[in-house]
C-alpha atoms as a printed R data frame, in Angstrom:
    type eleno elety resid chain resno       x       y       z
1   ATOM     1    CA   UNK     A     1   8.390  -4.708  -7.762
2   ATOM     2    CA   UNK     A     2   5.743  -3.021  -6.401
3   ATOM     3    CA   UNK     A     3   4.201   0.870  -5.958
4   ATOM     4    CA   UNK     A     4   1.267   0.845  -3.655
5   ATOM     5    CA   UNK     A     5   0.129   4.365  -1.914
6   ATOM     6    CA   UNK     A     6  -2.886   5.113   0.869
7   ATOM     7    CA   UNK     A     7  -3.742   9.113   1.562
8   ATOM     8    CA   UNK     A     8  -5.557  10.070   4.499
9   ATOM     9    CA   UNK     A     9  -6.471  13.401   4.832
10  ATOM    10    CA   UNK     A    10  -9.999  15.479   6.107
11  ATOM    11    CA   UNK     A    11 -11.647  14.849   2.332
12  ATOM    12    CA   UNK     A    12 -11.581  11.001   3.098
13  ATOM    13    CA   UNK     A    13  -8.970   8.031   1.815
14  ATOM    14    CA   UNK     A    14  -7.586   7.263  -1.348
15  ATOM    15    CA   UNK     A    15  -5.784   4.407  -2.021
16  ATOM    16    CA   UNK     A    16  -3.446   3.391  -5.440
17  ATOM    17    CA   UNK     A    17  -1.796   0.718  -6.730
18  ATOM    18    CA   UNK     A    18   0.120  -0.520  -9.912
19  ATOM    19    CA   UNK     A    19  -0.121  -4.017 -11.304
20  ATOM    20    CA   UNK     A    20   3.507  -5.238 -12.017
21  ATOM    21    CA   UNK     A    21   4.400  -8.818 -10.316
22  ATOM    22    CA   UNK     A    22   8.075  -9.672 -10.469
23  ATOM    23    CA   UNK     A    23   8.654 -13.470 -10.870
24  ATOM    24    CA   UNK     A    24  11.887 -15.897 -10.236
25  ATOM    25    CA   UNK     A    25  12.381 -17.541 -13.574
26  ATOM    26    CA   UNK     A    26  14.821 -20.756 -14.753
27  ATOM    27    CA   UNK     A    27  16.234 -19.272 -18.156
28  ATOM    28    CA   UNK     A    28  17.624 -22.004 -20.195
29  ATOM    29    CA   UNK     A    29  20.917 -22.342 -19.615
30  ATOM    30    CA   UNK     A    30  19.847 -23.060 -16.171
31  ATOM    31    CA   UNK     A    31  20.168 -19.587 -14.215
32  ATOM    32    CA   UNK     A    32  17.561 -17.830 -12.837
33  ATOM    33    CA   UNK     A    33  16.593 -14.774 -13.462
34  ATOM    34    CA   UNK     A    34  13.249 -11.751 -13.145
35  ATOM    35    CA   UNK     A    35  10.292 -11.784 -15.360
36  ATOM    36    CA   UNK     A    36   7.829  -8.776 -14.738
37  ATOM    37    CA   UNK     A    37   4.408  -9.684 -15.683
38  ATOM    38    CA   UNK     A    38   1.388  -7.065 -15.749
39  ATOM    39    CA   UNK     A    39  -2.209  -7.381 -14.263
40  ATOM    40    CA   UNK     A    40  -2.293  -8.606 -10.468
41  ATOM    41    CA   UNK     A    41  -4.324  -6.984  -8.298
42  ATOM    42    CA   UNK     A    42  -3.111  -5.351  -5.116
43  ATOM    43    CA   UNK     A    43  -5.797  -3.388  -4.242
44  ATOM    44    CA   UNK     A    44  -9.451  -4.261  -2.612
45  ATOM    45    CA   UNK     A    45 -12.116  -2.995  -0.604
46  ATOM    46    CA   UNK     A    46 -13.085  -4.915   2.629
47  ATOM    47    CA   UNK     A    47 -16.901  -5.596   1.930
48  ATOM    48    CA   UNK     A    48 -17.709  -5.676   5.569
49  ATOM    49    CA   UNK     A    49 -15.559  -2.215   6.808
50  ATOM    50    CA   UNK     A    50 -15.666   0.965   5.173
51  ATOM    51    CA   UNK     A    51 -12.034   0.105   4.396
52  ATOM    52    CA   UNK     A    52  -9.759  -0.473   1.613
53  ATOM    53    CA   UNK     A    53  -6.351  -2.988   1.629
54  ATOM    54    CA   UNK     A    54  -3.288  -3.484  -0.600
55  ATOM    55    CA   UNK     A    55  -0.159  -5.340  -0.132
56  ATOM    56    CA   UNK     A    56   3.484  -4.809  -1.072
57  ATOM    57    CA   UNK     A    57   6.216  -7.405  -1.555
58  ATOM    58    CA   UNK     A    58   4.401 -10.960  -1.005
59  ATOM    59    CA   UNK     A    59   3.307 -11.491  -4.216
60  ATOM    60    CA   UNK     A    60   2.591 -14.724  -2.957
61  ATOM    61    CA   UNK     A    61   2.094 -16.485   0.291
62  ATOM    62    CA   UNK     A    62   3.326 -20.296   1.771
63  ATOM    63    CA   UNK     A    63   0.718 -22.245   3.095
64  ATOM    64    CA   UNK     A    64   1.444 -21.448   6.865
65  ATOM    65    CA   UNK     A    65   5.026 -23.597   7.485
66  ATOM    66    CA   UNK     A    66   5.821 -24.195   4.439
67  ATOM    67    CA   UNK     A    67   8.893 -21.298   3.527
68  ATOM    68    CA   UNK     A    68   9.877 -19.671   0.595
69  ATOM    69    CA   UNK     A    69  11.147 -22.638  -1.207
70  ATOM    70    CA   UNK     A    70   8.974 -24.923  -0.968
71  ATOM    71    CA   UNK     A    71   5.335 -25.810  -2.665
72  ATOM    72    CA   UNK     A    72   2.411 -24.711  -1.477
73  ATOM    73    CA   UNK     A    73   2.435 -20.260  -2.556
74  ATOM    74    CA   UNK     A    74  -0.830 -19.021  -3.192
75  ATOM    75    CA   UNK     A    75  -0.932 -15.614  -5.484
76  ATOM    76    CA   UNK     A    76  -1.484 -12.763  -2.753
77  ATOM    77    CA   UNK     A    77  -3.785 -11.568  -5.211
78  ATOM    78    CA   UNK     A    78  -6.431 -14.959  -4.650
79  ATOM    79    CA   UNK     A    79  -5.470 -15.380  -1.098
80  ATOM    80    CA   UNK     A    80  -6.416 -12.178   0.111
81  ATOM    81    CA   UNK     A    81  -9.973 -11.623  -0.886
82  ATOM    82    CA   UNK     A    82 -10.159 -15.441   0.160
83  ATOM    83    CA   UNK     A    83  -9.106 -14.492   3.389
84  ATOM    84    CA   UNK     A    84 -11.353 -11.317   3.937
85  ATOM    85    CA   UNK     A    85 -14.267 -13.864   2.372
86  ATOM    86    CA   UNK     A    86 -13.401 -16.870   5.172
87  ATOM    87    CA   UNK     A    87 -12.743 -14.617   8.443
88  ATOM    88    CA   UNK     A    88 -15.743 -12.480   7.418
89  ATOM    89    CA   UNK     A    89 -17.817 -13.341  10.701
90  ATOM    90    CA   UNK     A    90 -14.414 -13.335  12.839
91  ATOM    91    CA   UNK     A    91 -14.028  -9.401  12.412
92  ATOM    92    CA   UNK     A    92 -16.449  -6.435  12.838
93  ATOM    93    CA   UNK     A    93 -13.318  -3.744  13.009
94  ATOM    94    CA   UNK     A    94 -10.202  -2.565  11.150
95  ATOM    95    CA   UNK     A    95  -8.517  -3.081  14.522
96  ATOM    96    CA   UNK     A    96  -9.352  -6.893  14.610
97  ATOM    97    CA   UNK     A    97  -9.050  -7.674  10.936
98  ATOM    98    CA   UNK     A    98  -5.431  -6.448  11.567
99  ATOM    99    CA   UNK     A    99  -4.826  -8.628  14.637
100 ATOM   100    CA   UNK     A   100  -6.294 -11.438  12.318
101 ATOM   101    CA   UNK     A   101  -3.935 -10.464   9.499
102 ATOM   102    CA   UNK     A   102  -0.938 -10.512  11.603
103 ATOM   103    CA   UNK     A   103  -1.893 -14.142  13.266
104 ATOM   104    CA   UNK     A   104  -2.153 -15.619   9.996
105 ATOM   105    CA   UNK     A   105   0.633 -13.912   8.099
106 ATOM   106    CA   UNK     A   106   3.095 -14.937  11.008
107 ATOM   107    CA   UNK     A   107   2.483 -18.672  10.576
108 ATOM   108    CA   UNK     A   108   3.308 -18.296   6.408
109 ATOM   109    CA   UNK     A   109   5.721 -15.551   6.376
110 ATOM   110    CA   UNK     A   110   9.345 -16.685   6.987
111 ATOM   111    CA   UNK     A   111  11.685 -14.939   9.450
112 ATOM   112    CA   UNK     A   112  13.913 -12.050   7.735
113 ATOM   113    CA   UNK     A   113  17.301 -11.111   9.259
114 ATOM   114    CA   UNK     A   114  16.947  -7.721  10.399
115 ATOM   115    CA   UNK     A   115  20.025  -6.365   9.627
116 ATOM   116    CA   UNK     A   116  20.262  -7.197   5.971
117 ATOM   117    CA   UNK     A   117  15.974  -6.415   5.656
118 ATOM   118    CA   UNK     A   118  15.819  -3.201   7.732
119 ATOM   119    CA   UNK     A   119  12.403  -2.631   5.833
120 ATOM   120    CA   UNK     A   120  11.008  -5.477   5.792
121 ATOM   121    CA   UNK     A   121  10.291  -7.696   2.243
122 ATOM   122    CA   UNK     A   122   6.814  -7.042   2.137
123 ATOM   123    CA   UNK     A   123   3.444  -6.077   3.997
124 ATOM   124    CA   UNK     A   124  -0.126  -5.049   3.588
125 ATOM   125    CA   UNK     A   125  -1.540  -1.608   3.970
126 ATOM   126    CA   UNK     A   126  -4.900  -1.198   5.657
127 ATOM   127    CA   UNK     A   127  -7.110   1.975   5.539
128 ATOM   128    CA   UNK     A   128 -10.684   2.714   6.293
129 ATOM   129    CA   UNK     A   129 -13.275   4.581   9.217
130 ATOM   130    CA   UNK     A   130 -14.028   3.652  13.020
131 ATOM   131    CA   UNK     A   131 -16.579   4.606  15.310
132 ATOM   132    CA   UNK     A   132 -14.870   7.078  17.954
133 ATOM   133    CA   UNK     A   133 -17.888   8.406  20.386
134 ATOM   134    CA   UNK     A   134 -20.250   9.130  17.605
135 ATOM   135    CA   UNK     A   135 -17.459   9.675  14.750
136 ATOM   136    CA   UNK     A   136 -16.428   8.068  12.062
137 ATOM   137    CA   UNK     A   137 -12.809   8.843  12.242
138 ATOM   138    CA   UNK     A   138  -9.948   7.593   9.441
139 ATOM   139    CA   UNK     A   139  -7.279   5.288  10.239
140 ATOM   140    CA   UNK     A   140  -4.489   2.915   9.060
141 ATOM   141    CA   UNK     A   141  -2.671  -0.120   9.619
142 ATOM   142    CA   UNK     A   142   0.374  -1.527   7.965
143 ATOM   143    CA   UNK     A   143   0.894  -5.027   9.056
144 ATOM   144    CA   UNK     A   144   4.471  -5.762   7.765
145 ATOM   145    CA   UNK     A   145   8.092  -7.306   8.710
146 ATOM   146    CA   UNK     A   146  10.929  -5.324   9.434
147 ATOM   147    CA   UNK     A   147  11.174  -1.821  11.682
148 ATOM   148    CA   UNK     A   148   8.143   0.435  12.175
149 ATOM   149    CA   UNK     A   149   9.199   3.780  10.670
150 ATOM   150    CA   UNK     A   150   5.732   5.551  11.610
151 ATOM   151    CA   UNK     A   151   6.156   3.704  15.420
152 ATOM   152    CA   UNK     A   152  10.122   4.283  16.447
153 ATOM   153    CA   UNK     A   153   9.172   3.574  20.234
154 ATOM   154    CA   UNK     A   154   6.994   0.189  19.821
155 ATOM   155    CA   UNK     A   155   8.761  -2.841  21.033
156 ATOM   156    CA   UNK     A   156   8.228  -5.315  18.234
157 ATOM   157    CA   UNK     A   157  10.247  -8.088  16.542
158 ATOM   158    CA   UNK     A   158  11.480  -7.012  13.264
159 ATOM   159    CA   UNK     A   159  11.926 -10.711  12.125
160 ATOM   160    CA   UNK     A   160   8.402 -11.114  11.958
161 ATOM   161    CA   UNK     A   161   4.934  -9.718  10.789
162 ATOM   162    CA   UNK     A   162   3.590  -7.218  12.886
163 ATOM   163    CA   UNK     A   163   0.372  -5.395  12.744
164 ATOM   164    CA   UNK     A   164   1.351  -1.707  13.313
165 ATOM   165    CA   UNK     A   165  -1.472   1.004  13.834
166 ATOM   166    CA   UNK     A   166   0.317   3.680  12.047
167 ATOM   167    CA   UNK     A   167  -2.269   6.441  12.390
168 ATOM   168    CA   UNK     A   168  -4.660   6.078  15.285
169 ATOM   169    CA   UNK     A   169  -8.271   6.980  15.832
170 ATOM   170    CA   UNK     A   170  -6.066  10.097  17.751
171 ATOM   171    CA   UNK     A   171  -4.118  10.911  15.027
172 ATOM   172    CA   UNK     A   172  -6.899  10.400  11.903
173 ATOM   173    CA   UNK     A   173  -9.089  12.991  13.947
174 ATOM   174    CA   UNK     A   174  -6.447  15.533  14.190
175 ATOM   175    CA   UNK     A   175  -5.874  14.893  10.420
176 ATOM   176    CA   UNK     A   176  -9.493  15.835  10.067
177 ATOM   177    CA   UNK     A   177  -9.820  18.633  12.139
178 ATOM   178    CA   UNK     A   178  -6.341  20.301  11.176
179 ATOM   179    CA   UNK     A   179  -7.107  19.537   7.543
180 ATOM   180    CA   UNK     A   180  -4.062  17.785   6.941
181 ATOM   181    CA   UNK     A   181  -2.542  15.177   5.048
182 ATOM   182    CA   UNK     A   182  -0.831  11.807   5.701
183 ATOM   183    CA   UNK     A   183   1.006   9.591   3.112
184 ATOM   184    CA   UNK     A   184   1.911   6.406   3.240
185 ATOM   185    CA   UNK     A   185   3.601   4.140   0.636
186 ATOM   186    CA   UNK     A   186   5.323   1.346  -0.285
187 ATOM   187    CA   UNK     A   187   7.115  -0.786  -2.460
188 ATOM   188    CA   UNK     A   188  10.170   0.606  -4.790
189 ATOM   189    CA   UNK     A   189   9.632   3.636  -2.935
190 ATOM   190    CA   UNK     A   190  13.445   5.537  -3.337
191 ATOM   191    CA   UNK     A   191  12.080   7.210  -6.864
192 ATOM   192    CA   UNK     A   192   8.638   7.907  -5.867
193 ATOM   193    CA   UNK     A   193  10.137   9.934  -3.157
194 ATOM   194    CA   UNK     A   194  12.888  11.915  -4.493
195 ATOM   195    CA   UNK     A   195   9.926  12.814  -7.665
196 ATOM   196    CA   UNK     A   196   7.321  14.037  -3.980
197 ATOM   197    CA   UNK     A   197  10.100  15.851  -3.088
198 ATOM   198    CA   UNK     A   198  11.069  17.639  -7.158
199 ATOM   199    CA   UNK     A   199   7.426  17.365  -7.947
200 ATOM   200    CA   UNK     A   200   4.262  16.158  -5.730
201 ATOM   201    CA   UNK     A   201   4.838  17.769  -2.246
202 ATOM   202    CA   UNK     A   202   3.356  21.289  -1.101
203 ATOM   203    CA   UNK     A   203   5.585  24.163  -2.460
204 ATOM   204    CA   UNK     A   204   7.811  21.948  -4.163
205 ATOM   205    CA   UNK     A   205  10.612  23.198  -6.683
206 ATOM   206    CA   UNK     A   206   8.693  22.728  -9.342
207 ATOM   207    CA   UNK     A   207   5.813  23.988  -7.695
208 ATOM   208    CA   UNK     A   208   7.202  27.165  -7.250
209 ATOM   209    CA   UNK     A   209   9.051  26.964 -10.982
210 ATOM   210    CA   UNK     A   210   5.382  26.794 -12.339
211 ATOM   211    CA   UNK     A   211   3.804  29.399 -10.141
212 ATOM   212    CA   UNK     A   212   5.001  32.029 -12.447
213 ATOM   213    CA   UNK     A   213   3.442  30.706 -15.590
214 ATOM   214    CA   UNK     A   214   0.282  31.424 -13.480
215 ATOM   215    CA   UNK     A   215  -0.121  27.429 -12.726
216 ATOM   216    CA   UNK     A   216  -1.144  25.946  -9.099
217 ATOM   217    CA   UNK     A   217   0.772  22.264  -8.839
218 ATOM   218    CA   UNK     A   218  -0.334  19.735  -7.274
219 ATOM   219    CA   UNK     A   219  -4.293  21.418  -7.363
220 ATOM   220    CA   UNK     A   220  -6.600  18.540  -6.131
221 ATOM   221    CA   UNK     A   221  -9.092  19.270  -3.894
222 ATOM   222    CA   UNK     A   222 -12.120  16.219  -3.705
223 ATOM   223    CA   UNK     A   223 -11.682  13.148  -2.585
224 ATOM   224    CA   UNK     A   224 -11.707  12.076  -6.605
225 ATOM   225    CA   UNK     A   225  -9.134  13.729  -7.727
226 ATOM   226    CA   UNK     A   226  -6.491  12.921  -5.154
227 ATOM   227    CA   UNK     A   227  -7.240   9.639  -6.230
228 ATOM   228    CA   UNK     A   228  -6.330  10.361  -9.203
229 ATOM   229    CA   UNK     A   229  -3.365  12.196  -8.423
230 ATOM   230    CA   UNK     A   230  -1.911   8.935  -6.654
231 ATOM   231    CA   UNK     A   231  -2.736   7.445 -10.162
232 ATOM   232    CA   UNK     A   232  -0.695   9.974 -11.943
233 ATOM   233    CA   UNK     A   233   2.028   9.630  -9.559
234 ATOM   234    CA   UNK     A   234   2.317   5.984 -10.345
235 ATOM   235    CA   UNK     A   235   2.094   6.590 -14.020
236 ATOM   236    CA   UNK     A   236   5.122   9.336 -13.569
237 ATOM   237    CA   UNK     A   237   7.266   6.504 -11.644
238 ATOM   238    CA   UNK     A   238   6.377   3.718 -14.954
239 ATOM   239    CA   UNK     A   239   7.736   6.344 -17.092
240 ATOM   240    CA   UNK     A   240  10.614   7.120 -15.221
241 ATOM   241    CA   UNK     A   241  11.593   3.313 -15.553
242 ATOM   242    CA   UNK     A   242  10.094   2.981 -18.842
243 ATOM   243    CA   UNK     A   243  12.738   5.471 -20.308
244 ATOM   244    CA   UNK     A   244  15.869   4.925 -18.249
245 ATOM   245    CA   UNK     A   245  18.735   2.064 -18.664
246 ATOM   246    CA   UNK     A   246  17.901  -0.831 -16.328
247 ATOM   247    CA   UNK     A   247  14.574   0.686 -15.039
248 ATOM   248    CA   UNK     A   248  11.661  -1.779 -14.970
249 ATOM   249    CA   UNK     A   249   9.374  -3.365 -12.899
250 ATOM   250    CA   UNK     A   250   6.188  -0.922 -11.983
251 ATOM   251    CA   UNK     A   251   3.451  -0.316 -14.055
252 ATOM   252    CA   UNK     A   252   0.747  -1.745 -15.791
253 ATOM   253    CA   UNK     A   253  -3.138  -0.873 -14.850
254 ATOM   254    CA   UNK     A   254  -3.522   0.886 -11.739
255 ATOM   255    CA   UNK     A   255  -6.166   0.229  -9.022
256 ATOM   256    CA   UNK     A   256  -7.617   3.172  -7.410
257 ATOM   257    CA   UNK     A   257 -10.227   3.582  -4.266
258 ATOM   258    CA   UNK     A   258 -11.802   6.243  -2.373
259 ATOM   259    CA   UNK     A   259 -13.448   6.215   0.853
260 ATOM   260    CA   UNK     A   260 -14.997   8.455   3.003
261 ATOM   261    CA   UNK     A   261 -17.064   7.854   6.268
262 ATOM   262    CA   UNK     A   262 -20.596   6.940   4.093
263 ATOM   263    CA   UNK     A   263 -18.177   3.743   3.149
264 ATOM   264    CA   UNK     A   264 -16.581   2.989  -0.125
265 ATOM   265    CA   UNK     A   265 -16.990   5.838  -2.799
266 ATOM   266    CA   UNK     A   266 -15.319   4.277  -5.922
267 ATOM   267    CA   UNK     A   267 -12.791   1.719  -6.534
268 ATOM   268    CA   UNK     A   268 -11.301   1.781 -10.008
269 ATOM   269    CA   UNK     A   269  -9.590  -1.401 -12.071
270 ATOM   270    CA   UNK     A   270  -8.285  -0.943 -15.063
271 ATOM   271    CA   UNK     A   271  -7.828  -3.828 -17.196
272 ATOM   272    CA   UNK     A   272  -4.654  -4.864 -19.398
């Protein structure tokens, strides 16, 4: 399982994600079962962009044709930066690297039935600054399988990858000028949201519980420390599993990065 989560909002982008990989094991009596292992990276900074990407679900990739089943996976966690390292001089924008992303991941990713995959079984968020006149305006792209939530009205396939420009050059400006605040995550997603909606969002329950003791909940206000709120987030979701009967499965170190329009602020890794 998987927890990854990108924030754009007028301070700049923050991106976090957790470390757990879920494997397919052969137990010994012959059935096969999950093993959750700790560690892998989902989270990296595209050298060339001011940009940041993560992925959900793949934890690894065929070589392109060669399904689920049979040899040939590469840990999403190598082929990625390999990727970013090989098509370096065959991108110079977040909008192409997508397109590039998309070509490649539809010759290894195998078609999903639609109706029993709504959402898709895994994807690859994609965050960072383009010009716009003489602006340096946010924007994201989740190329993924599966319906487009954030684009109801786009005509796509939802057997295959698509690359999906969630928030536009439009849309990041008016995030900027209106101050505002987009989230995007992905993953094991149905606890994360039901704690925004108890916990994280603006004037929350508990928010408002707390506001009486004189506190101010969620209170992050640079680019840092919303970071760091994603982190804490994550860390709230591990415990949730960590102390509840047949939780499991997110955790371990969590990346973190921040961008703004100078380019990459920080990117964080903890290590195991």
């Amino acid at each position: 399982m998987t927890l990854i989560v990108t924030e754009l909002s007028y301070l700049g982008i923050a991106m976090a994600a957790d470390s757990a990989l879920t494997q397919e094991i052969r137990k010994p009596n012959g059935t096969i079962g999950d093993k959750v292992y700790y560690g892998a990276k989902k989270l990296f900074t595209v050298p060339k962009l001011r940009a940041g990407i993560a992925y959900w679900g793949w934890g690894d990739v065929p070589q392109p044709g060669a399904g689920w089943l049979n040899q040939g996976r590469l840990p999403t966690e190598l082929w990625l930066p390999h990727f970013l390292e090989e098509k370096k001089e065959c991108f110079d924008s977040i909008s192409t690297l997508a397109q590039l992303l998309e070509d490649d991941l539809r010759k290894r990713i195998p078609e999903i039935d639609p109706e029993s995959q709504p959402e898709g079984d895994g994807g690859i968020h994609l965050a960072g600054y383009e010009s716009s006149g003489q602006q340096l305006i946010p924007t994201f792209w989740h190329i993924h399988n599966g319906k487009s939530e954030a684009l109801p009205s786009k005509k796509i396939n939802p057997a295959i990858v698509n690359a999906n420009n969630d928030i536009s050059p439009e849309r990041g400006n008016l995030l900027v000028e209106k101050k505002g605040l987009a989230i995007i995550k992905n993953g094991d997603i149905k606890p994360y949201n039901v704690l925004w909606e108890l916990l994280f969002k603006p004037r929350s329950v508990f928010s408002e519980i707390v506001k009486g003791m004189d506190l101010t909940f969620p209170y992050a206000k640079s680019l840092a420390e919303r970071a760091n709120l994603l982190k804490f987030q994550i860390n709230t979701i591990e415990g949730l599993y960590r102390f509840s009967k047949g939780g499991g499965g997110i955790g371990g170190p969590v990346t973190t990065l921040t961008i703004n329009p100078e380019g990459i602020v920080t990117l964080s890794f903890e290590h195991v």
